[in-house]
SETORNU-944413 format. One record per residue (C-alpha): x, y, z; residue in three letters. Coordinates in steps of 0.02 Angstrom, whole numbers, padded with zeros to 5 digits, always signed. Layout:
BEGIN
XYZala...
// end
This chain:
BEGIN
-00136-04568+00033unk-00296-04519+00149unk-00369-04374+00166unk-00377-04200+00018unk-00254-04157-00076unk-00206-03979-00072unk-00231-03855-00229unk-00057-03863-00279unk-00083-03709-00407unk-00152-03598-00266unk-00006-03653-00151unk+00104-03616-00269unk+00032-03451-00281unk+00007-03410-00102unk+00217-03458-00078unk+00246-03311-00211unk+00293-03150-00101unk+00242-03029-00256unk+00075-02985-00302unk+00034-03112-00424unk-00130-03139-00503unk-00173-03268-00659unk-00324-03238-00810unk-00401-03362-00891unk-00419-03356-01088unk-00564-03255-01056unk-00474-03139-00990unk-00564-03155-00816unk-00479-03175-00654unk-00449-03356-00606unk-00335-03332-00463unk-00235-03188-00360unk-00119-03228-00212unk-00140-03132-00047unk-00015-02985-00106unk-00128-02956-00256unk-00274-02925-00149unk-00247-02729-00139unk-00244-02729-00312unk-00369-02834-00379unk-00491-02837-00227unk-00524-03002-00134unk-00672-03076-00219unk-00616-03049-00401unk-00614-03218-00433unk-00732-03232-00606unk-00720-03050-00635unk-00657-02994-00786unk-00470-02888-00768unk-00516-02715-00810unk-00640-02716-00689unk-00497-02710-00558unk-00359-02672-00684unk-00391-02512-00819unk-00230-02443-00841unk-00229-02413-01038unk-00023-02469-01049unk-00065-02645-00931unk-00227-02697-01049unk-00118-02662-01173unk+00007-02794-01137unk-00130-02926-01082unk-00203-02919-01246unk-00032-02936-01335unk-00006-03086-01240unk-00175-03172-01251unk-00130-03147-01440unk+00012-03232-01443unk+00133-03105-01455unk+00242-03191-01322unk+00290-03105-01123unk+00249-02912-01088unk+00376-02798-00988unk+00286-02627-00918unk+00325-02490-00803unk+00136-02468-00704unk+00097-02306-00593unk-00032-02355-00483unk-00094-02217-00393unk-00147-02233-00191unk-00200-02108-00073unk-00063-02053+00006unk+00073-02086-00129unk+00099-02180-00303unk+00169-02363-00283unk+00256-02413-00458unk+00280-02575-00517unk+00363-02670-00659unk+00258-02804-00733unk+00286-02988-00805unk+00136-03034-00920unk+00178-03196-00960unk+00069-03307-01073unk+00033-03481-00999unk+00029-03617-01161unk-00146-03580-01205unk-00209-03558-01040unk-00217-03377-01013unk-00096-03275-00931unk-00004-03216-00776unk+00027-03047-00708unk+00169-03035-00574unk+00185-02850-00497unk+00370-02781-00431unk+00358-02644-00318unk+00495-02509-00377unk+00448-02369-00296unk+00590-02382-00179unk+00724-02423-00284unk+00653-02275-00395unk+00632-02142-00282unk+00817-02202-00228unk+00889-02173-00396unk+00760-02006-00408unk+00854-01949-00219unk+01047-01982-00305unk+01006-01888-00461unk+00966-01750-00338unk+01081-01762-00217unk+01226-01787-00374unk+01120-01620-00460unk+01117-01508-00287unk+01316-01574-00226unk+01360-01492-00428unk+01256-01341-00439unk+01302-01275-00246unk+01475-01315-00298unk+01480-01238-00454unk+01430-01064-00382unk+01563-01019-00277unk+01675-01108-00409unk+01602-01008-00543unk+01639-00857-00444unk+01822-00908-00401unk+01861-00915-00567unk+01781-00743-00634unk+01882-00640-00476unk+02041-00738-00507unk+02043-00689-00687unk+02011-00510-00635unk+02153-00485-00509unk+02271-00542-00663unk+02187-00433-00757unk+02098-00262-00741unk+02113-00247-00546unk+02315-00315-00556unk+02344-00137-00501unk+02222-00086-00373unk+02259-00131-00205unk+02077-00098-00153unk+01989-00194-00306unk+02115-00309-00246unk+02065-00329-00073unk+01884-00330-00110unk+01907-00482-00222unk+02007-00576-00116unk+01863-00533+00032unk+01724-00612-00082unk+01847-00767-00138unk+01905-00806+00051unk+01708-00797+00072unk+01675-00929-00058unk+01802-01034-00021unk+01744-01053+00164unk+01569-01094+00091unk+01633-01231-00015unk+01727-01313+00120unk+01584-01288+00230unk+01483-01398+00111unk+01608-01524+00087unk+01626-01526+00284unk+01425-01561+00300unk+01419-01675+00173unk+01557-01782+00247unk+01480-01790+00401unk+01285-01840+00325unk+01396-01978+00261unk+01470-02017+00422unk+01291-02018+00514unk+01206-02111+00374unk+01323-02271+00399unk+01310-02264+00595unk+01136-02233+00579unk+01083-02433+00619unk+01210-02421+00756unk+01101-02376+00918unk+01265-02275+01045unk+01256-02359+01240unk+01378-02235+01320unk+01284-02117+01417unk+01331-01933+01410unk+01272-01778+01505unk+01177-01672+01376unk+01167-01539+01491unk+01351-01524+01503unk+01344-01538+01302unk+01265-01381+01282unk+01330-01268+01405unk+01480-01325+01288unk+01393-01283+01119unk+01317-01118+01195unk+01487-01045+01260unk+01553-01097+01069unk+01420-00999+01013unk+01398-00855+01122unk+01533-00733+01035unk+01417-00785+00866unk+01262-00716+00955unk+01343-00559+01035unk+01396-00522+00855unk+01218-00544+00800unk+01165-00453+00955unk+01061-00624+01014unk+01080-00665+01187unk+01054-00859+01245unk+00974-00908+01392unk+01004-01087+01457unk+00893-01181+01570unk+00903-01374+01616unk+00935-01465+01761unk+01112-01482+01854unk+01132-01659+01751unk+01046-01769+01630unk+01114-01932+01556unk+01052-02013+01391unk+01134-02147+01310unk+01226-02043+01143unk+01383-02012+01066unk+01450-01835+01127unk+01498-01790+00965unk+01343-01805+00874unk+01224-01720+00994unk+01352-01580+01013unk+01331-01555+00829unk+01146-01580+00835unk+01165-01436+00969unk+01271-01320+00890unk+01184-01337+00710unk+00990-01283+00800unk+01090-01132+00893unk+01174-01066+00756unk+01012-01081+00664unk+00935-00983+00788unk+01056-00848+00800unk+01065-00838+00613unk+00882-00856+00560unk+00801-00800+00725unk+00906-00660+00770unk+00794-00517+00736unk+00703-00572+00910unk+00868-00548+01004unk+00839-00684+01095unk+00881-00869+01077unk+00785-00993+01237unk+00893-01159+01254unk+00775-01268+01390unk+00826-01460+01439unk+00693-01558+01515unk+00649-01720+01597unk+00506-01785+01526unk+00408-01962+01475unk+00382-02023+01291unk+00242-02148+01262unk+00308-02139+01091unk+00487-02171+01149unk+00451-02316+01273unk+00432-02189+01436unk+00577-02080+01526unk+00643-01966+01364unk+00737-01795+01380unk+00666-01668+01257unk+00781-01525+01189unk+00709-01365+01148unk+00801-01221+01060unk+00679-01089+01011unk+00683-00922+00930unk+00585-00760+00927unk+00617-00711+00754unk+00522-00693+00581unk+00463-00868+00592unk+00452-00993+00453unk+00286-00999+00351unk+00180-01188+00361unk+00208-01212+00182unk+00407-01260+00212unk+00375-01352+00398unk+00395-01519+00310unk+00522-01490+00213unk+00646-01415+00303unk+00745-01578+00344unk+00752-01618+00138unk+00937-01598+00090unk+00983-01436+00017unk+00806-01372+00051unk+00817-01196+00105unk+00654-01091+00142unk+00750-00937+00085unk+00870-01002-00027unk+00959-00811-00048unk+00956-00792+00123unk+01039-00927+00176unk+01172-00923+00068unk+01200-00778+00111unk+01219-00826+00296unk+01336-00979+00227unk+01199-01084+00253unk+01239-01273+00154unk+01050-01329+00151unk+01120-01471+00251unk+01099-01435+00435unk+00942-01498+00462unk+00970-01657+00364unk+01119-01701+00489unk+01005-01663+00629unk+00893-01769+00590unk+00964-01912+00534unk+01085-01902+00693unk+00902-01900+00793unk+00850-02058+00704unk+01010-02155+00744unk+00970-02092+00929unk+00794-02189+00908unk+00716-01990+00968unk+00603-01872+00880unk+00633-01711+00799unk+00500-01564+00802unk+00475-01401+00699unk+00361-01280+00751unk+00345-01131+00684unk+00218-00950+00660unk+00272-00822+00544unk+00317-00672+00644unk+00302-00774+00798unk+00469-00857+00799unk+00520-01052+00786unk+00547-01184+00906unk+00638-01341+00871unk+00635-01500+00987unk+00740-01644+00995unk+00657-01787+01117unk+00788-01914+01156unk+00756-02071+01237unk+00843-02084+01432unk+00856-02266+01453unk
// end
């Protein structure tokens, strides 16, 4: 055959999608593959590993290896700038020729198993509340307050209360599961989201007189984006209520539907604004507030009924509309929330 032959090691290495890097007996660096370059740096060819490589657990396993003591399995926190990547690692010896490290991102299969734990923990302990409660009053009204028709009453107030809260929950959570396997699924029918909330505000406008919160409504005579009806109604009524229940001390709830362009978005977009002129929400909880069961007054919304959910389902309906969703927010100044959806 004419011509070079190729480096069949490096090839080899280069064709392996994890980071992958290989040490001499030395210990020093012989080769790393392109995915290894963020970790090792791309000139540490010669250098010795720790220069690159210091966790205490990871020289650890390289030395049991170069000694003989057969393949290493670690867990390895690297730490980055804006979060910490975690990896499982392979050092496997290589017959006398030094070793090789190979590098498994987990973070994502981590923080998914960290997120069920959660969810499992949250779905059990705002459950068990209102369960917890069930149970005490029920045992009372067969006991102590069997006779007293307004004990009786009162109970039965708080326990109709309860219940409504738990089948609010299970309500939300069915429907986060609903929206989280369309969520890939982009909707092509186009609907009139003005029309969608002068539906959602006239659901909600005996709500608001109770509260004493008036809405105001302004948008054009018709805009069409493609959605499904259902979903932005919901995305609707959840930032109204919110409003009304959260916002209410302003006494005045601003619905405004505009046409607008979206660089972002690819151009012609529709944003959705529903803001409030209450106590505000302080910065601190802005980026949080879409986090299941994340409440920025946890007493307080329960208290309203809230489920901690509401804001998850909005967004996560947003996302499977390929828009934006928007929290601003000034204590004492009020809140303003804004859904941008694209038009075409």
């Amino acid at each position: 055959m004419s011509g070079q032959t190729p480096d069949l090691p490096a090839a080899l290495l280069e064709g392996v999608p994890l980071p992958l890097v290989v040490l001499g007996p030395d210990a020093r660096i012989r080769r790393a593959n392109a995915p290894a370059a963020a970790l090792v740096g791309a000139d540490a060819a010669g250098r010795h590993y720790t220069t690159a490589l210091r966790q205490p657990e990871l020289v650890a396993a390289v030395e049991r290896a170069l000694a003989g003591q057969g393949a290493q399995r670690i867990r390895l926190v690297v730490t980055g700038p804006s979060r910490d990547t975690i990896y499982r690692v392979l050092v496997t010896p290589l017959a006398g020729e030094g070793v090789s490290l190979a590098f498994e991102d987990m973070s994502e299969i981590e923080q998914a198993h960290a997120m069920r734990r959660d969810f499992v923990a949250n779905v059990s302990h705002e459950l068990r509340t209102p369960l917890t409660a069930l149970l005490g009053f029920i045992e009372t009204l067969k006991g102590a307050a069997r006779d007293d028709p307004a004990a009786r009453l009162r109970f039965l107030t708080i326990m109709e209360r309860e219940a409504t809260r738990m089948n609010r929950l299970i309500a939300d959570l069915l429907s986060l599961g609903k929206v989280e396997a369309e969520e890939r699924v982009r909707p092509s029918q186009r609907v009139d989201v003005v029309g969608l909330a002068q539906g959602a505000v006239a659901t909600l406008r005996g709500v608001a007189a109770a509260g004493g919160v008036d809405l105001a409504l302004t948008a054009p005579e018709r805009v069409e984006v493609p959605a499904d009806a259902d979903q932005i109604t919901q995305v609707l009524q959840n930032l109204i209520e919110n409003a009304i229940k959260y916002g209410g001390a302003g006494k005045r709830v601003d619905i405004e539907i505009v046409r607008t362009d979206v660089a972002a978005l690819g151009g012609p977009a529709v944003r959705i604004s529903v803001t409030d002129f209450g106590e505000g929400i302080a910065a601190i909880h802005l980026p949080r507030l879409t986090e299941r069961f994340y409440r920025a007054d946890d007493h307080r919304s329960r208290e309203k009924g809230g489920t901690g959910l509401g804001l998850a389902i909005v967004k996560h309906i947003v996302q499977r509309h390929r828009g934006r969703l928007k929290i601003e927010s000034e204590k004492g100044k009020g809140s303003r929330f804004t859904v941008l959806l694209p038009a075409g």
